[in-house]
C-alpha positions in Angstrom: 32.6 41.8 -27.8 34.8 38.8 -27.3 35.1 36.2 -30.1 35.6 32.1 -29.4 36.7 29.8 -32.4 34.8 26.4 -32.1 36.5 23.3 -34.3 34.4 19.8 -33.8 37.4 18.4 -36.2 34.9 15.8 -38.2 35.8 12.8 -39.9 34.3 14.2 -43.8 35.0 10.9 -45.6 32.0 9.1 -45.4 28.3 9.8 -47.2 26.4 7.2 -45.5 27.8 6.5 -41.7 23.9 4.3 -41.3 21.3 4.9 -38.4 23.3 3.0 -36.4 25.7 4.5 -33.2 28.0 3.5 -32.3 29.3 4.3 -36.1 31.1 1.2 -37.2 35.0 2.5 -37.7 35.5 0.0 -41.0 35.6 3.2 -42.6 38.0 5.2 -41.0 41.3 5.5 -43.2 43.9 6.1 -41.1 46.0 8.0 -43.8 42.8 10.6 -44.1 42.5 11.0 -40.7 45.8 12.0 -40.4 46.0 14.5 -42.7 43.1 15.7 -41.3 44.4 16.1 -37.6 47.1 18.0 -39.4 44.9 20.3 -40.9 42.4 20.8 -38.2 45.3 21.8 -35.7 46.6 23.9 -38.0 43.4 25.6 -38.3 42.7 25.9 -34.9 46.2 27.6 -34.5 45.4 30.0 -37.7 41.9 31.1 -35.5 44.7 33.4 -33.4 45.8 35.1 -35.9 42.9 35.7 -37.0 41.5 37.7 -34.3 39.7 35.3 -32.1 40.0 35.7 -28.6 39.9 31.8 -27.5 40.2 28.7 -29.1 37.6 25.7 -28.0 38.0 22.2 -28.3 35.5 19.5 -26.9 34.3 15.8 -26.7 32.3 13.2 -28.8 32.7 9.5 -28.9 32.3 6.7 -31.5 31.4 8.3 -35.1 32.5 10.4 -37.7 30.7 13.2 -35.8 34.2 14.6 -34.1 38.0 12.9 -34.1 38.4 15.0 -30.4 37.1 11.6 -27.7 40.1 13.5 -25.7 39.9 17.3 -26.4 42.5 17.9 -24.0 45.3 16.5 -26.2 44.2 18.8 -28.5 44.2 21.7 -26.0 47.7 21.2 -25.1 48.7 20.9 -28.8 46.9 24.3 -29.7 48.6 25.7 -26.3 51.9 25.1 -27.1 51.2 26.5 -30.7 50.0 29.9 -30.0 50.7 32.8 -27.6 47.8 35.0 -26.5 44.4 33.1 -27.5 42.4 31.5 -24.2 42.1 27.8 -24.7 38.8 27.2 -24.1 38.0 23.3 -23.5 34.2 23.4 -23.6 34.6 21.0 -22.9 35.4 17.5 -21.2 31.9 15.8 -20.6 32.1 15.5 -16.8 29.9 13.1 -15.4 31.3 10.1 -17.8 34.6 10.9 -16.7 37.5 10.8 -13.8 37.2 14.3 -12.5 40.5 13.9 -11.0 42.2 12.9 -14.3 40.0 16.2 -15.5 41.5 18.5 -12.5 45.2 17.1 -13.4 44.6 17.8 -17.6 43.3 20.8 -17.0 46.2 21.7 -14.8 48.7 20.8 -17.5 47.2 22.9 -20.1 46.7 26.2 -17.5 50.6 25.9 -16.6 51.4 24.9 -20.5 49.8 27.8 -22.4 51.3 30.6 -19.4 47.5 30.7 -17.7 45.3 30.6 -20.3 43.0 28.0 -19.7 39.1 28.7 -19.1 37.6 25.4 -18.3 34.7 24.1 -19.7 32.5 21.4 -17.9 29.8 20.2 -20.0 27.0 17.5 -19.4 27.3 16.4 -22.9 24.9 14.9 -26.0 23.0 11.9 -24.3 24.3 9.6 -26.0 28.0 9.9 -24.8 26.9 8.1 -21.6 25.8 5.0 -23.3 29.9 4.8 -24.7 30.7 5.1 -21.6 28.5 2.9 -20.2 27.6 5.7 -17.6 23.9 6.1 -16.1 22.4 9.1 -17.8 19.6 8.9 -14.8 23.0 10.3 -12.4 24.2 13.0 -15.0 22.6 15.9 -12.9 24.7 14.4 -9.5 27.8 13.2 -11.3 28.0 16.5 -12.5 27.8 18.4 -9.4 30.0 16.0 -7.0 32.7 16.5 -9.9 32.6 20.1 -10.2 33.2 20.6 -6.3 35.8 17.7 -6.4 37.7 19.2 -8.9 37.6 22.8 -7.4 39.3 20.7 -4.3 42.0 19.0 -6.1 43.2 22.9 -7.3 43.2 24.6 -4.1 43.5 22.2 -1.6 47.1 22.7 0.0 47.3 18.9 1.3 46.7 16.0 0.4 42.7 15.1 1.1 39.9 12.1 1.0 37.0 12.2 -0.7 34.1 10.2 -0.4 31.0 11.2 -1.9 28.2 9.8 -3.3 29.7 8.7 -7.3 33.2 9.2 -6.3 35.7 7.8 -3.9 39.9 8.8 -3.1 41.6 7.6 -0.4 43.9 10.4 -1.0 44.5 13.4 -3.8 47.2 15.8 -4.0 47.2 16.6 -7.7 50.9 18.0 -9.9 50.5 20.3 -11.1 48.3 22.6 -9.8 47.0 25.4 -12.0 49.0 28.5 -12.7 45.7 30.3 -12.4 44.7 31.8 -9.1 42.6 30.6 -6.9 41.8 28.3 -9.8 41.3 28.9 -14.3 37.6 30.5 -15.2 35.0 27.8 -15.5 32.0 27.8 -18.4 28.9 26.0 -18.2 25.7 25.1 -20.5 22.5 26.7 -18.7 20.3 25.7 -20.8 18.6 23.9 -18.3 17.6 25.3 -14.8 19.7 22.5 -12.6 22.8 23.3 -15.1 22.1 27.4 -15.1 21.7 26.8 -11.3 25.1 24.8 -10.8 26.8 27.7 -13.3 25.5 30.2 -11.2 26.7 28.4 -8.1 30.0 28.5 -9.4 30.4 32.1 -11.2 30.9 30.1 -14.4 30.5 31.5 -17.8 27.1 30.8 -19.6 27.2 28.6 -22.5 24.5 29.0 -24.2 25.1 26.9 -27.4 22.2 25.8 -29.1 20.2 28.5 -29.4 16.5 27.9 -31.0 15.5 31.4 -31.4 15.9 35.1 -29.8 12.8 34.3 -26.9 14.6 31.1 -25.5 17.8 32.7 -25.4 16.9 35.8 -23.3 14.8 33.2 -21.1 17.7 31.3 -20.6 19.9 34.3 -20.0 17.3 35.9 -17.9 17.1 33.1 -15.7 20.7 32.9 -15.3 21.0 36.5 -14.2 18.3 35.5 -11.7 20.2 31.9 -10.2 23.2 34.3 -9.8 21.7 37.4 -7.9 20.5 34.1 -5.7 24.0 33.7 -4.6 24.9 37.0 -4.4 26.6 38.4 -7.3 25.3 39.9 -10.9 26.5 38.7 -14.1 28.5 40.8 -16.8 28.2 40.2 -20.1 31.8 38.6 -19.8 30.0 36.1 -18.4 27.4 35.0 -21.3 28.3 33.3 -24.5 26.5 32.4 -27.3 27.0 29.9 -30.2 26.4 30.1 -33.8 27.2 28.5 -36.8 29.1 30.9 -39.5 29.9 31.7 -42.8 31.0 34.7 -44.6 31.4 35.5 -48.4 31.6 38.1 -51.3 27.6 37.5 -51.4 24.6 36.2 -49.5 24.1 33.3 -51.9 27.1 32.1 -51.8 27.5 31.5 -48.2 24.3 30.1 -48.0 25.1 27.6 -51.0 28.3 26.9 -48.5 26.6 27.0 -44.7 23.4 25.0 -45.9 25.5 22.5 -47.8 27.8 21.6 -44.6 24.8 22.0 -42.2 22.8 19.5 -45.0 26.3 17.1 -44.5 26.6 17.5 -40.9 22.7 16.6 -39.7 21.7 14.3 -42.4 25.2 12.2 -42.6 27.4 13.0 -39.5 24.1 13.2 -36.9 22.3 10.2 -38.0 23.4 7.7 -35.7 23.9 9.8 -32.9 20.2 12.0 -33.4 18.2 8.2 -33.0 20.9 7.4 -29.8 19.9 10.8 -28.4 16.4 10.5 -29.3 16.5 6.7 -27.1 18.4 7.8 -24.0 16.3 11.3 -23.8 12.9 9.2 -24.0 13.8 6.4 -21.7 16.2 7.8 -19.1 16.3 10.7 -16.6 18.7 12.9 -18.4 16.1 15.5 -18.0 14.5 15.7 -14.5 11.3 17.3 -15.9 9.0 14.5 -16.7 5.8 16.5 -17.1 7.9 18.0 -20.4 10.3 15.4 -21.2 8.8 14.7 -24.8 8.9 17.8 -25.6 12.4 18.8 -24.0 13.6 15.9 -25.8 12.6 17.1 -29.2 13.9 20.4 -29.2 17.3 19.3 -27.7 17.9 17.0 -30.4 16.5 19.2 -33.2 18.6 22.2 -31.3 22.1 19.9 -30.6 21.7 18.3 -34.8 20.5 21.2 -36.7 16.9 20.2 -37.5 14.1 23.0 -38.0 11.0 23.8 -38.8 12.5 26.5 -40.2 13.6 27.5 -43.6 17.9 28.1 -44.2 16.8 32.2 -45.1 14.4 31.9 -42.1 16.8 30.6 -39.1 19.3 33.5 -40.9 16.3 36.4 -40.7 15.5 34.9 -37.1 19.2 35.8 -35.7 20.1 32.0 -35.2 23.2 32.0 -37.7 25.6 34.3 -38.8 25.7 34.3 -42.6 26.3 36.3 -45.6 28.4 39.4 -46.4 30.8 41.3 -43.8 28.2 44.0 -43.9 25.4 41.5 -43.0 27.6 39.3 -40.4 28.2 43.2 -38.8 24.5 43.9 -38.8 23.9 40.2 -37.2 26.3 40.5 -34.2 24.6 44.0 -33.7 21.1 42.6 -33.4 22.7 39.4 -31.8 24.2 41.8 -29.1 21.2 44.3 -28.9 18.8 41.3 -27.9 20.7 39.4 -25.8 23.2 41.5 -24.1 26.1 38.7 -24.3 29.7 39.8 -24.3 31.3 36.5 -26.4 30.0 34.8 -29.3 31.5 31.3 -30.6 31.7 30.8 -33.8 31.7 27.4 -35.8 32.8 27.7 -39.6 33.7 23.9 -39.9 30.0 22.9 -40.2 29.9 19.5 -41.6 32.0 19.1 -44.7 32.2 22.9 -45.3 35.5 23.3 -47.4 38.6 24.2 -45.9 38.7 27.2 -47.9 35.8 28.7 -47.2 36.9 28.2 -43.7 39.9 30.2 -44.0 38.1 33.0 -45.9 35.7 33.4 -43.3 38.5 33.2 -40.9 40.0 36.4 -42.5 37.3 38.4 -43.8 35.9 38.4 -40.1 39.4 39.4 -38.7 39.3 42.4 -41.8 35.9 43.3 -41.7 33.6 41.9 -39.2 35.4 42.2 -35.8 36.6 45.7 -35.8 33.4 46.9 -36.4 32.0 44.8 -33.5 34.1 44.4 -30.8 33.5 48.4 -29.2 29.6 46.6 -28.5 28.4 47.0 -25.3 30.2 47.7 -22.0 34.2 47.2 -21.0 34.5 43.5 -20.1 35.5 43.1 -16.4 37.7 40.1 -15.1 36.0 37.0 -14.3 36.2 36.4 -11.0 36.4 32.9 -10.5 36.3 31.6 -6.8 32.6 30.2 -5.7 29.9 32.4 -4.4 28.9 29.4 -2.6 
């Protein structure tokens, strides 16, 4: 087992951002937000010494919900900061951005950290294409063209056109290139089939990051393993990654007093705005091509992406969909987690919400002393990830 360390650096100073998004920024202090860059980065930076094998960084726009609109700056910060850890972007939204701007970052950060980029390409939250201003209906397309565009701009020898259908160069010959050959390991979201299909394409890493319960995720895994024997190749468990929320304490109560506050903070404060955006452009826009099930896609993507549940807190725990409690019970959760699914990396995020620093830490080392050397002999020696296309 492989461990990831995901940050989404919020802004914890507010207790009523509205319904509104974009957030109004009137209450951004500028003081406060600089502290807590400082802190964040440093905590990001602590996640290698703590045991985890990559640190991730990613994108949100316009609210309290993450300081990262550019994760990349934070990628190359964290790069030059640490040694060993992969820095996993996971990443830049790609269809609302310049995938040659994305090709040249990600470049930077490969040759800056020594080769230890993976590269995340990521649809995004819904919402982010109303900041910028980008037509969710082409998210599907955007996505693909830039994937392909970007593979170009890091093996390409010469200097090359492109004109396709969203983007257009004249010519591209991008400096650096990465140090990373043919080009830095790619991850992917699959929860849908056109994403698992383009991951598959690509021999990406499977993101599968909001998980709803223990059936959807082998359905989702199960169908990736099936898109990739499709283009000829068969899936490791290096290649599948799961996400959960985390916290770890002397008892069971306690971190669920601490995980249920934060997750309380992050969905009812730092996800209001943004849930009722997401909840708009899912409804009214092709961000899912499925329209025979797009009310109910659109229901359990937002409840899955902002925390909301049917469930009880002690139920999602029981049902495998968070890791919580003691080092003994966080052991006996990866152990299930792993037995069920069959994944070979889980990401962890401990700064849910407004979850206190502290606790953070705590969980940071009592899962380097406890958890992970009891877990990481699960399941079979990880293999390289190859990364040039099967296609």
């Amino acid at each position: 087992m492989r461990f990831s360390y995901t940050h989404h650096m919020p802004y914890t100073d507010v207790t009523d951002p509205g319904p509104d998004w974009p957030v109004g920024n009137k209450r951004f202090d500028g003081e406060r937000g600089a502290a807590m860059f400082k802190a964040y980065v440093e905590d990001k930076v602590y996640a290698e010494q703590a045991g985890f094998d990559w640190i991730g960084s990613n994108e949100h726009h316009m609210s309290p919900y993450g300081l990262m609109p550019n994760p990349n700056l934070v990628g190359a910060i964290v790069a030059h900061r640490t040694k060993s850890a992969g820095i996993l972007q996971s990443g830049n939204i790609l269809p609302i951005v310049n995938p040659v701007r994305v090709a040249e970052e990600y470049a930077m950060i490969d040759v800056i950290s020594g080769g230890r980029l993976i590269a995340g390409f990521m649809r995004g939250i819904p919402h982010e294409y109303v900041a910028y201003n980008t037509p969710p209906d082409e998210s599907y397309d955007r996505m693909a063209e830039g994937v392909e565009l970007i593979k170009r701009c890091w093996t390409e020898p010469e200097p090359f056109g492109w004109e396709g259908e969203h983007y257009q160069f004249r010519a591209v010959s991008i400096w650096p290139k990465p140090l990373q050959k043919p080009m830095p390991p790619m991850l992917m979201s699959t929860t849908s089939e056109p994403s698992a299909r383009l991951a598959a394409k690509h021999r990406a890493i499977a993101g599968i990051l909001s998980l709803t319960s223990m059936d959807d995720g082998r359905k989702v895994i199960g169908r990736y393993r099936e898109l990739a024997r499709e283009y000829g190749w068969e899936p490791g468990p290096e290649h599948l990654m799961v996400g959960l929320n985390c916290c770890i304490a002397p008892s069971y109560d306690e971190a669920k007093q601490i995980l249920s506050s934060g997750q309380e903070y992050f969905f009812k404060i730092l996800g209001g705005g943004i849930r009722t955006a997401q909840r708009v452009v899912v409804q009214k826009t092709r961000y899912f091509l499925d329209e025979k099930t797009k009310e109910e896609r659109s229901k359990r993507f937002v409840n899955a992406r902002m925390g909301a549940s049917n469930m009880t807190f002690d139920e999602r725990v029981e049902a495998g969909l968070m890791i919580c409690g003691t080092p003994e019970m966080a052991v006996r959760q990866i152990e299930r987690l792993h037995k069920d699914l069959g994944m070979g990396r889980l990401s962890l995020t401990i700064k849910v919400g407004n979850v206190p620093d502290w606790a953070v830490t705590r969980t940071m080392d009592l899962l380097r002393d406890e958890v992970f050397p009891a877990v990481r002999p699960l399941g079979e020696p990880m293999r390289d990830i190859p990364t040039r296309s099967a296609a």
